[in-house]
C-alpha positions in Angstrom: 86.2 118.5 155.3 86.5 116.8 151.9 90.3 117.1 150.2 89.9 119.1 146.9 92.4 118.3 144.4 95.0 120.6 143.6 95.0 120.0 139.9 91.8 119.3 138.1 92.9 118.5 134.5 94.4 115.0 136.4 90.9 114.1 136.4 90.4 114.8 132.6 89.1 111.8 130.5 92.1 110.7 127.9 92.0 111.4 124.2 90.7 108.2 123.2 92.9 107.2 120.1 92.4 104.7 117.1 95.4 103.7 114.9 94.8 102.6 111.1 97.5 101.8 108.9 98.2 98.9 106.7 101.9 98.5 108.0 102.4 96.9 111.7 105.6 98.5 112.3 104.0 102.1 111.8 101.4 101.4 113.7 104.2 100.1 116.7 105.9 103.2 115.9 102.9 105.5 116.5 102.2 103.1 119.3 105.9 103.3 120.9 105.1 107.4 120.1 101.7 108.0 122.1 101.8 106.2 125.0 103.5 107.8 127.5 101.7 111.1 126.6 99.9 112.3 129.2 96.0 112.7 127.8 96.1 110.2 125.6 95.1 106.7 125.3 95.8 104.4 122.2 92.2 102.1 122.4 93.3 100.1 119.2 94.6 99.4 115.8 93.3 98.3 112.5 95.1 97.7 109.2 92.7 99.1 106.6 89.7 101.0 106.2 87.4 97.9 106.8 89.0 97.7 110.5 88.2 101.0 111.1 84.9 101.5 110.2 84.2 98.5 112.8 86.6 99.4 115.4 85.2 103.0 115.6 82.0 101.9 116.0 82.8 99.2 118.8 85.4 101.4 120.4 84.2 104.9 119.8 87.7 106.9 119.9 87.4 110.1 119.9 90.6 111.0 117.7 91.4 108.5 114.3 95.4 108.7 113.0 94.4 107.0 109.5 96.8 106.4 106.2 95.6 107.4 103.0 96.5 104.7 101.0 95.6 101.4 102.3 94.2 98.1 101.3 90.5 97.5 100.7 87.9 99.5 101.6 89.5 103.5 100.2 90.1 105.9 102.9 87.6 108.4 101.8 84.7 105.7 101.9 85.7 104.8 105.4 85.7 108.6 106.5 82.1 108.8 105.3 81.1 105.8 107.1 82.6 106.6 110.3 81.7 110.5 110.2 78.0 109.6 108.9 77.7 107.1 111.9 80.0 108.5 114.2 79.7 112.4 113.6 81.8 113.4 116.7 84.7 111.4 116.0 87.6 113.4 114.6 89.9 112.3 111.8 93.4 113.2 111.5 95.1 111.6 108.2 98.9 111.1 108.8 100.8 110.0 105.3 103.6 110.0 103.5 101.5 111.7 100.2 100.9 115.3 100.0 99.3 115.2 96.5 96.3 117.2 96.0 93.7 114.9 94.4 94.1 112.8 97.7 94.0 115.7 100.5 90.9 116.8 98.4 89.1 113.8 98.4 89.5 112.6 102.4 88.8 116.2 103.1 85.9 116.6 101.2 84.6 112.9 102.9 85.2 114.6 106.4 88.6 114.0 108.1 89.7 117.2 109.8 93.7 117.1 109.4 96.4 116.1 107.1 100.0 115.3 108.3 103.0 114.3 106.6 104.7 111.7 108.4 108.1 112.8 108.1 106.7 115.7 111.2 108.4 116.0 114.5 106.8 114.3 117.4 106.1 117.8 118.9 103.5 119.0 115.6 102.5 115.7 115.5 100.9 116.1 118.9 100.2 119.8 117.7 98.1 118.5 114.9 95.8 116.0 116.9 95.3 118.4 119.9 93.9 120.7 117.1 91.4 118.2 115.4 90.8 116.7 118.8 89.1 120.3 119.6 87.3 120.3 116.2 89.5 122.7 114.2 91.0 122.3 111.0 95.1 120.7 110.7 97.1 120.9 107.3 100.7 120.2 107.1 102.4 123.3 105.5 103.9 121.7 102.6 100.2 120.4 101.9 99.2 124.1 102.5 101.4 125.4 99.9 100.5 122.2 97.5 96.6 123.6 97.7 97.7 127.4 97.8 99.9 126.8 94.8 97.0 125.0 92.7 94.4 127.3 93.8 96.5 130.7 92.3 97.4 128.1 89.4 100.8 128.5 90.1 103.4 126.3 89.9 107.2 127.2 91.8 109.4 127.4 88.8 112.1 125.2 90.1 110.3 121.6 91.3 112.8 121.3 94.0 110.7 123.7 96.3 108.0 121.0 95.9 109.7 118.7 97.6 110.0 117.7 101.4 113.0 117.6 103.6 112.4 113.9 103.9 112.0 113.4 100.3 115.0 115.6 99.6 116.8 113.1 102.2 115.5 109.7 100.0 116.4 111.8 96.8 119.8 111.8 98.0 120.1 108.6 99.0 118.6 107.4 95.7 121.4 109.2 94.0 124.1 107.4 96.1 122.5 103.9 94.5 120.7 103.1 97.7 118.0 100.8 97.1 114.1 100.8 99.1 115.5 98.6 101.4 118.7 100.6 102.3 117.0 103.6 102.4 114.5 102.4 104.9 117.7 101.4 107.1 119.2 104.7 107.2 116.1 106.7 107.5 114.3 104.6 109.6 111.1 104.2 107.9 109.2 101.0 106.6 109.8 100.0 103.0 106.7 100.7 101.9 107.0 104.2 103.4 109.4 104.4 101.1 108.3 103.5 97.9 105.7 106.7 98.8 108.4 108.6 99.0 110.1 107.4 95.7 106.3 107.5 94.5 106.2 111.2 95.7 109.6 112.6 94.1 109.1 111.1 90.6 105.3 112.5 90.8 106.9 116.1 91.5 110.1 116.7 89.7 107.6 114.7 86.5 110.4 111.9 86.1 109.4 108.4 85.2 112.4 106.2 87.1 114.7 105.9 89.5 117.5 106.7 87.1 116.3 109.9 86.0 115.9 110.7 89.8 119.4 109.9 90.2 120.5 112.1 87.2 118.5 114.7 88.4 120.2 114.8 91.9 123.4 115.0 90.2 122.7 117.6 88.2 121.4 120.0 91.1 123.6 119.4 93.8 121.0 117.2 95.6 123.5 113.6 95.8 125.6 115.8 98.3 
């Protein structure tokens, strides 16, 4: 008599998963992040949206974790490539922006999810089990960005626009940090950053550090 096995998923194929984003150590990160997950299988990595429109045709993943903002070719151009070739790859875009122009425009050119990349580990995998399956992923803060312009209104005080991670660089700014410190005690790349710091002046409509730091002050933020 033939053995059956006792637990059928084992025998599952893997999520088959492409990286792309324009800093190595994010990548690693995401790397470092995925691949002890049972299910899942990092097949490769490419640094801009160039990269990717390649790789997904050589490798055909089945899942794409893609930046917004990268070098090159723009992310919504390599969305439409890679969905117009590839229509049953899924893309998941995992960021440090939340503004609305951009979720708009790589969700209009056919990714499936937007993430914020200040998420816990747990949504994270949340989030790409959903657009693995072929349903829709939006971080909430980018859910309450859309809902917010949609009714055409904006929360009277700014600071509910911004994140817990940006409210954790805010401080930090305040305290005289610079990029590169901040980086250190938050763990992120530099150039996540400078989205970040990119983020916060967009939101709270300041033009400098400075007035970031003043700001904190003023609110009870620096503390």
């Amino acid at each position: 008599m033939s053995s059956v096995n006792a637990n059928p998923s084992s025998t599952k194929a893997p999520v088959r998963i492409l990286l792309v984003d324009d800093h190595a150590i994010v990548r690693e990160g995401l790397r470092a992040l995925l691949e002890d997950v049972e299910g899942m299988l990092i097949v490769g990595e490419a640094a801009n949206g160039d990269e990717a429109v390649e790789l997904a045709g050589k490798l055909q993943p089945d899942l794409i974790l893609m930046d917004v903002k990268m070098p090159g070719l723009p992310a919504a151009d390599a969305i439409r490539l890679i969905r117009a070739n590839h229509p049953r790859i899924r893309i998941l875009m995992l960021t440090s922006y939340a503004e609305d122009r951009q979720v708009q425009e790589v969700m209009a050119a056919g990714a499936l999810g937007y993430v914020l990349k200040d998420v816990a580990k747990s949504e994270l995998l949340r989030a790409m089990k959903t657009v693995t399956r072929g349903e829709p992923w939006l971080h909430a803060e980018v859910q309450r960005s859309l809902l917010n312009r949609l009714r055409g209104n904006t929360p009277a005080d700014p600071q509910q626009l911004l994140t817990g991670r940006e409210r954790s660089v805010l401080k930090l700014i305040a305290q005289g940090k610079s990029n590169r410190e901040i980086a250190q005690a938050l763990s992120l790349t530099e150039g996540t950053v400078k989205g970040y710091v990119s983020n916060i002046l967009g939101k709270l409509k300041l033009s400098d550090r400075t007035q970031a730091a003043l700001y904190a002050v003023r609110h009870g933020l620096d503390r």
